[in-house]
N, C-alpha and C positions, 0 to 999 in steps of 0.2 A: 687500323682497328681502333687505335686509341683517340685517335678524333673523332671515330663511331660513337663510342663511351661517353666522351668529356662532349656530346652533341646531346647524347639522351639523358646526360645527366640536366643539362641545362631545361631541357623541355620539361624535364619531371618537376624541376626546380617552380618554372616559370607555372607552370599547373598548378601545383600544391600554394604558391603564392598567389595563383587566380584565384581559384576556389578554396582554400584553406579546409581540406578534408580533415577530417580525423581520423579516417580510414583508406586505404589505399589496398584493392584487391586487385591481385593479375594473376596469370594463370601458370600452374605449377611446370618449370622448365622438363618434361619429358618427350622424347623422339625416339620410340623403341626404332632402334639398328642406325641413328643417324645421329652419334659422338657429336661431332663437328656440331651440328644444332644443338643437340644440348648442353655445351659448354659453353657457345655463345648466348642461349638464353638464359641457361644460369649468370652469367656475369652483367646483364642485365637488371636479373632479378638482384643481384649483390648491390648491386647502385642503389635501385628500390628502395630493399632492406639499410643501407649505410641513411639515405635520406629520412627514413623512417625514425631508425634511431637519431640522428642529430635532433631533429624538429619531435621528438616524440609523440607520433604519430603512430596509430596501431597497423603491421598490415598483415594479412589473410592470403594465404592460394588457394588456389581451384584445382583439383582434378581435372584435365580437359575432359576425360573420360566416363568423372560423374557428371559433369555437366553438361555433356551430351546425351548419356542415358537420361536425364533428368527433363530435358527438355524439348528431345526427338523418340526419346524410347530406344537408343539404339546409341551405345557408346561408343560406336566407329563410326557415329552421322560424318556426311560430306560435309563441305564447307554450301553447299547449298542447300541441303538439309537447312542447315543451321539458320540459312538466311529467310527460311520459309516460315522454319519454328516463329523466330522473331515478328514475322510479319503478323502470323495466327493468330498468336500471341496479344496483337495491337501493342509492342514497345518499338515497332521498326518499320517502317515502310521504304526504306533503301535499298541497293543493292551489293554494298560494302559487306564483304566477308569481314573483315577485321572489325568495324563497328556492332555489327550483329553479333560478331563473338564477345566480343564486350559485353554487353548490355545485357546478352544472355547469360555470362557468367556473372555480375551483380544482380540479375533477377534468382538467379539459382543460390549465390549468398546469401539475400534477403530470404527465401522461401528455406533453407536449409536452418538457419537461425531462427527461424519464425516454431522450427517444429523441436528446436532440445529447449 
């Protein structure tokens, strides 16, 4: 597990030195009835959040569940749902779940920011 870690640490590393964000949004570590998932994605997100602070950098989660309502109408959308949404949408034309969940949750940060 810990050369899982010290892998995604590097990848976040090497991102945030590609593109120098100033913001860094992902999606909040919950797996109602599945521990095991959401301890592993929280300690993910702990990487994140430690990268964020060093480089002082803002970051943001997502509710997976509001931004599924938010962008299928429906907060228990499938993961192809999701990849439909994206397409509709015109921010997606792939077939990658894990892309289209991206992209759909920076479209739903921008749009949520956009309206407080």
């Amino acid at each position: 597990q810990k050369q899982k870690w010290l892998k995604f640490e590097k990848m976040i590393e090497m991102l945030v030195n590609t593109y120098k964000p100033d913001l860094i949004v992902y999606e909040m570590p919950v797996y109602s009835g599945q521990a095991g998932a959401t301890i592993h994605h929280s300690k993910l997100a702990g990487i994140i959040e430690l990268i964020c602070e060093r480089r002082g950098l803002r970051s943001e989660t997502i509710s997976p569940t509001s931004c599924k309502k938010f962008q299928t109408g429906k907060g228990n959308a499938k993961k192809e749902q999701m990849v439909a949404a994206a397409y509709q949408k015109g921010l997606y034309s792939g077939d990658n779940h894990n892309t289209a969940d991206a992209i759909l949750m920076l479209d739903f940060f921008i749009n949520i920011n956009k309206l407080k």
